[in-house]
C-alpha positions as CSV (number, residue, x, y, z in Angstrom):
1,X,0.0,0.0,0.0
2,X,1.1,3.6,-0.8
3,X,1.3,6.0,1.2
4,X,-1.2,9.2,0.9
5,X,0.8,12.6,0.5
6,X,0.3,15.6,2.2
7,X,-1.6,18.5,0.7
8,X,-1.8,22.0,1.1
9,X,-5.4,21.7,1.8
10,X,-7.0,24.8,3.9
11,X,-8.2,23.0,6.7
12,X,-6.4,19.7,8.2
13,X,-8.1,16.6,6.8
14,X,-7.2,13.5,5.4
15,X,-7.4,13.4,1.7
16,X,-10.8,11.6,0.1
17,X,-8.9,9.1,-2.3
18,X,-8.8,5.4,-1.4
19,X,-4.9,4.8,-1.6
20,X,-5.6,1.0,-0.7
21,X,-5.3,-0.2,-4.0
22,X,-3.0,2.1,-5.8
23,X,0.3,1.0,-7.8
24,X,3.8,2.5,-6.9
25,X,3.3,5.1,-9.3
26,X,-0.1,5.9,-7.6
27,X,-2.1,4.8,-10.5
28,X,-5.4,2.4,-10.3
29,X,-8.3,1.2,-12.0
30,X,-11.4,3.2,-13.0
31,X,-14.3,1.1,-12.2
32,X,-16.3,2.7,-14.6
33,X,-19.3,0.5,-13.5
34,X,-18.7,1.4,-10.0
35,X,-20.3,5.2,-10.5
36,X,-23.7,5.3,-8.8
37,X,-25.9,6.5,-10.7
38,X,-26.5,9.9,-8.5
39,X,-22.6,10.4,-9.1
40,X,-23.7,10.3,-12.9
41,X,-26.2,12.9,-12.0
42,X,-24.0,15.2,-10.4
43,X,-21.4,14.9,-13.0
44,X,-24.8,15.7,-16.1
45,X,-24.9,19.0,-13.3
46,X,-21.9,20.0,-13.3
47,X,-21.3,19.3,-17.4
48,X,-24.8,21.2,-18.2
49,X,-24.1,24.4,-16.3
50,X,-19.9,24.8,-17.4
51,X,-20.4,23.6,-21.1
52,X,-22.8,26.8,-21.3
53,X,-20.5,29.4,-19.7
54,X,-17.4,27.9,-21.9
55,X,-18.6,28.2,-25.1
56,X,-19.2,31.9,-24.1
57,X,-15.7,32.1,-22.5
58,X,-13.3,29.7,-23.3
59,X,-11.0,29.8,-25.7
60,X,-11.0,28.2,-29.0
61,X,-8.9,25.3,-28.4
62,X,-10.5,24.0,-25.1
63,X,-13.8,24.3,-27.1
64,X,-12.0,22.2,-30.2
65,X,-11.0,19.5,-27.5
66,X,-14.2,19.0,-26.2
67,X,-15.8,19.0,-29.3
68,X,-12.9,15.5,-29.9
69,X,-13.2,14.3,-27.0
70,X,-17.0,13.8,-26.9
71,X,-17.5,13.1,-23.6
72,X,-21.2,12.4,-22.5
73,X,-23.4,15.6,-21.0
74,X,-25.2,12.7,-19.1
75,X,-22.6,10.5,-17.3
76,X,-18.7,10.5,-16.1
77,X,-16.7,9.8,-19.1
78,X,-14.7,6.4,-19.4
79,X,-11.0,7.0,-19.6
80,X,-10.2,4.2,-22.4
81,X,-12.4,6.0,-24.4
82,X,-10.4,9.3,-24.1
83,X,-7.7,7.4,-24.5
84,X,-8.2,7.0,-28.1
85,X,-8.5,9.9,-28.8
86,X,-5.6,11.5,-26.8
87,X,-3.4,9.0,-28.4
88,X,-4.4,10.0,-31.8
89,X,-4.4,13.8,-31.3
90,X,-0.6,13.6,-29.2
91,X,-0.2,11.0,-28.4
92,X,-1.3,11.6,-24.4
93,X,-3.4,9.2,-22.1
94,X,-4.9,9.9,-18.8
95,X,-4.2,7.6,-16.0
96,X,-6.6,6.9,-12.9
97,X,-5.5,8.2,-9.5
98,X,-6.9,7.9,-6.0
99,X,-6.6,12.1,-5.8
100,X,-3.5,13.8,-4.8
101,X,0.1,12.5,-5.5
102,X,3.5,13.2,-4.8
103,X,5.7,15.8,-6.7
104,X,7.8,13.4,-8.2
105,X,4.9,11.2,-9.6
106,X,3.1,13.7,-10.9
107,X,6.2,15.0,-13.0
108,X,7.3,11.8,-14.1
109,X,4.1,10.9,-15.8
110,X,4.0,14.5,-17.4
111,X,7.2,13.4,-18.7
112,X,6.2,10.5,-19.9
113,X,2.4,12.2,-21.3
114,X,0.1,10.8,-18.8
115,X,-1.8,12.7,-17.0
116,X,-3.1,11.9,-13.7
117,X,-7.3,12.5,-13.0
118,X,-8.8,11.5,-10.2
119,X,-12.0,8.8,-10.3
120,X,-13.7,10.0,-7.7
121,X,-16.6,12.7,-8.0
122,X,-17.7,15.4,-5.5
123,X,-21.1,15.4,-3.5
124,X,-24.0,17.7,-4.1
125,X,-22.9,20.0,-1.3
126,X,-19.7,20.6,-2.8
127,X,-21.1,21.8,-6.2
128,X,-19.3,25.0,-6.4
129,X,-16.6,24.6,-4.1
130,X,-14.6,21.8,-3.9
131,X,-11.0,21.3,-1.3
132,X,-9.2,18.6,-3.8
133,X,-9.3,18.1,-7.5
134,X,-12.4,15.3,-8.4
135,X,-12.9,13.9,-11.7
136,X,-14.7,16.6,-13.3
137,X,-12.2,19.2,-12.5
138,X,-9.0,17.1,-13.8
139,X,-11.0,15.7,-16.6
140,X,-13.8,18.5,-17.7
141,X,-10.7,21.5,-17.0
142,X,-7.5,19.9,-18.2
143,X,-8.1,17.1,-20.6
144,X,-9.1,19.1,-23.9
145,X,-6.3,20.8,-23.9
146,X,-4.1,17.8,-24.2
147,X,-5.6,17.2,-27.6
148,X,-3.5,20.4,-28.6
149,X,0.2,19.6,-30.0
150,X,1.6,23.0,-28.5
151,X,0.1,23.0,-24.4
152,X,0.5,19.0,-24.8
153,X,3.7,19.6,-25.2
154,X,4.2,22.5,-22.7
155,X,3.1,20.1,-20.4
156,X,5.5,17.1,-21.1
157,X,8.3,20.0,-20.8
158,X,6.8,20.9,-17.5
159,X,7.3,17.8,-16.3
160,X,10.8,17.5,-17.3
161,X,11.7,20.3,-15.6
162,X,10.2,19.1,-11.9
163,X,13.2,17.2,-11.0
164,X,15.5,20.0,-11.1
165,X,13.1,22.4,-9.2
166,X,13.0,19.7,-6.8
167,X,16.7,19.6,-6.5
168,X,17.2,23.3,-5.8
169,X,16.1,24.9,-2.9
170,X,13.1,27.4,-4.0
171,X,12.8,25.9,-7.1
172,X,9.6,23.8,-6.5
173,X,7.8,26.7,-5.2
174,X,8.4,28.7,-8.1
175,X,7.4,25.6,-10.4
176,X,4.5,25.2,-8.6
177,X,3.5,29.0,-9.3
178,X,4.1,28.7,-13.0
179,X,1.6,25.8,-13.0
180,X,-1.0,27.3,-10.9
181,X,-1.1,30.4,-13.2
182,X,-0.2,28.9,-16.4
183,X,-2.6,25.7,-16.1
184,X,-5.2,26.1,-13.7
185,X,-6.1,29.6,-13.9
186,X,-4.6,31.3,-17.3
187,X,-6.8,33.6,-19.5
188,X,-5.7,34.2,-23.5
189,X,-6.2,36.8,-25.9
190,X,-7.9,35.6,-28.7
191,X,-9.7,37.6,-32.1
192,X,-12.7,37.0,-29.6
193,X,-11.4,38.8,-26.9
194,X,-10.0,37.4,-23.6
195,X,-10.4,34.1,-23.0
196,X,-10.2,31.5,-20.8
197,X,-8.2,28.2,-20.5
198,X,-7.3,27.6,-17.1
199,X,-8.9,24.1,-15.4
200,X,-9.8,25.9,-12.1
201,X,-11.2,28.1,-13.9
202,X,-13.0,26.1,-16.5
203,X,-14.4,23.7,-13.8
204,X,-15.4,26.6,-11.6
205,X,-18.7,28.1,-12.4
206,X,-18.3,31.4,-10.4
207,X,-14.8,32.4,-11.7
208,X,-15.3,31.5,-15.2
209,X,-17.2,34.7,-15.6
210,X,-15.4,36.2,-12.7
211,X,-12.0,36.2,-14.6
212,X,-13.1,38.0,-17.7
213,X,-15.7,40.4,-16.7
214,X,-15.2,41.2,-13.5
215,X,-13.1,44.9,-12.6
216,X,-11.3,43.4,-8.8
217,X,-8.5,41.4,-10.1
218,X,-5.7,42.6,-12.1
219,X,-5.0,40.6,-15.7
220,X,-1.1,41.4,-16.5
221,X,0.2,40.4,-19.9
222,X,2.7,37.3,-19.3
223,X,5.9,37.4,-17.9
224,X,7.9,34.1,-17.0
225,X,9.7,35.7,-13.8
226,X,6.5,37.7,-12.6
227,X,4.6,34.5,-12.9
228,X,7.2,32.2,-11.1
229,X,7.7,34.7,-8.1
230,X,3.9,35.5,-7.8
231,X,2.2,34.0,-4.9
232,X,-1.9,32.5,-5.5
233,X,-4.8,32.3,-3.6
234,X,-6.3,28.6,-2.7
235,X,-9.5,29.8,-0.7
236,X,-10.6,32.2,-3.3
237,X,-11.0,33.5,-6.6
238,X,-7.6,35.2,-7.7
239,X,-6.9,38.2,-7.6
240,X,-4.3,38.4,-10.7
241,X,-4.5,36.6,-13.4
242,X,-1.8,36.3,-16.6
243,X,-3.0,36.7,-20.4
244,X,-1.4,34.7,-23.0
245,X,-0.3,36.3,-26.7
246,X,-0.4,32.4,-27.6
247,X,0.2,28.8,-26.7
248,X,3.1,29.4,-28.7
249,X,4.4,31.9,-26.4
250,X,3.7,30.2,-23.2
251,X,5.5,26.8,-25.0
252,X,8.6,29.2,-26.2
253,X,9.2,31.0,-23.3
254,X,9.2,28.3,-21.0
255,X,11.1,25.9,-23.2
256,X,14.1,28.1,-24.0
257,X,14.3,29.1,-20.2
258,X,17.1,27.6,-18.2
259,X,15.3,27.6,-15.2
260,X,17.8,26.7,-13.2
261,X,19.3,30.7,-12.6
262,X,16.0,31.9,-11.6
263,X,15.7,29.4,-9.0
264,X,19.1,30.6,-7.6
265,X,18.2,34.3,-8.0
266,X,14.6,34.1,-6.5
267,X,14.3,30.9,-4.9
268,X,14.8,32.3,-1.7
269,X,13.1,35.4,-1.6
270,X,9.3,36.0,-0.5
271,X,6.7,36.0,-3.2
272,X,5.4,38.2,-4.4
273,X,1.7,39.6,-3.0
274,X,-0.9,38.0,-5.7
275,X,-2.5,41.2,-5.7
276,X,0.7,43.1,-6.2
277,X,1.0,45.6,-9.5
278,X,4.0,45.4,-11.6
279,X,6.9,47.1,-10.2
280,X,6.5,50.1,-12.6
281,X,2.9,49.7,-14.0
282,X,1.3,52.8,-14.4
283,X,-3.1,52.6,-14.6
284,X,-2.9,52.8,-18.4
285,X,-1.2,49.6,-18.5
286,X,-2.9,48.1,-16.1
287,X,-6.5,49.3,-18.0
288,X,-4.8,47.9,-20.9
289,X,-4.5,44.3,-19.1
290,X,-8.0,44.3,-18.6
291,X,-9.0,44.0,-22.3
């Protein structure tokens, strides 16, 4: 038996996953027929409600990999049948996981395009708020983008690089950063207008139209170093967000970085505040975010 890992959950709780059964590399079976059918329900609740915000706000290529994906408005998708399509589009798969693993687990199966999504589904109480990633955040919010060559790819790269944030002190914490606001909550400009792409955002009813409409949080144009050194929020909706040019950029940037400098040179400083302006933003620019 595996052990559970630790999480930096806001109150002190053991995490929901059944470890019991997991493999060393914290992967295990599905059960596809082991859904009830209320967690069916839920998951036809939670599809019906985000599949009509995202085709207002997300961005062209999430909407392009739901459309491949196909995944069923009425019950928790099977992840064999993703499969094929993943391994057509990029050659990706997704692998079941009891919830939350290790560092080094997740990174080697981003390395290795697999990406980890939880089998287990929230209850009705936990609708619009949920502690730990369930099955329709890691599946709903991060799988169609995986059908994209570019952020597929961004994502293998990402996991390459965790072993060397791991080996240098700071560095996982500024890895961690440029996932949080890269992955789960980055917004794109598109002929459209801004976007989103984010999984915590596309899984999250409130914030979805939070992030793009609302006036409180700040939307700054994307930096690599800004993002790395810029601390989040976990109990609430952020308060800055990063904007995208491209996957292209977000790919290029990261990939031609040697992180390993910027660990030494800000690995041991304090964050920055998440709410913080630029050093040297003037209101014009920061208006000029908000588009």
């Amino acid at each position: 038996m595996v052990q559970p890992p630790s999480a930096p959950v806001n109150q002190p709780r053991g995490l929901r996953g059944d470890y019991s059964h997991a493999a060393e590399d914290y992967t295990v079976a599905q059960d596809w027929e082991r859904y009830s059918p209320d967690e069916h329900i839920i998951w036809a609740t939670l599809y019906r409600r985000q599949i009509d915000l995202i085709e207002r706000y997300a961005a062209p290529e999430v909407m392009a990999g739901v459309r491949a994906l196909g995944a069923s408005a009425s019950q928790i998708p099977r992840f064999e049948d993703a499969n094929r399509v993943l391994q057509t589009t990029t050659g990706w798969r997704i692998v079941a996981v009891p919830g939350l693993i290790p560092e080094h687990t997740f990174f080697d199966h981003l390395s290795h395009r697999r990406f980890p999504v939880t089998v287990w589904i929230r209850s009705r109480e936990e609708l619009d708020y949920l502690v730990e990633p369930d099955v329709f955040h890691d599946f709903f919010g991060h799988v169609p983008l995986l059908t994209n060559p570019i952020f597929a790819r961004f994502m293998q790269a990402y996991g390459e690089a965790g072993p060397k944030a791991m080996a240098t002190p700071g560095g996982l914490r500024m890895l961690a950063r440029l996932y949080w606001y890269m992955v789960e909550f980055g917004l794109i400009r598109t002929g459209s207008g801004l976007r989103v792409y984010g999984a915590g955002i596309l899984s999250s009813k409130g914030e979805t139209v939070y992030s793009v409409e609302s006036p409180e949080p700040q939307r700054l144009d994307f930096d690599l170093v800004r993002v790395m050194r810029t601390d989040y929020r976990i109990d609430d909706f952020q308060r800055t967000y990063f904007v995208l040019d491209s996957f292209e950029q977000l790919f290029g940037a990261c990939y031609n970085t040697d992180f390993a400098p910027m660990y030494r040179q800000y690995g041991a400083l304090p964050p920055l505040a998440a709410d913080r302006p630029p050093a040297g933003a003037t209101p014009q620019h920061q208006e000029r975010s908000r588009e």
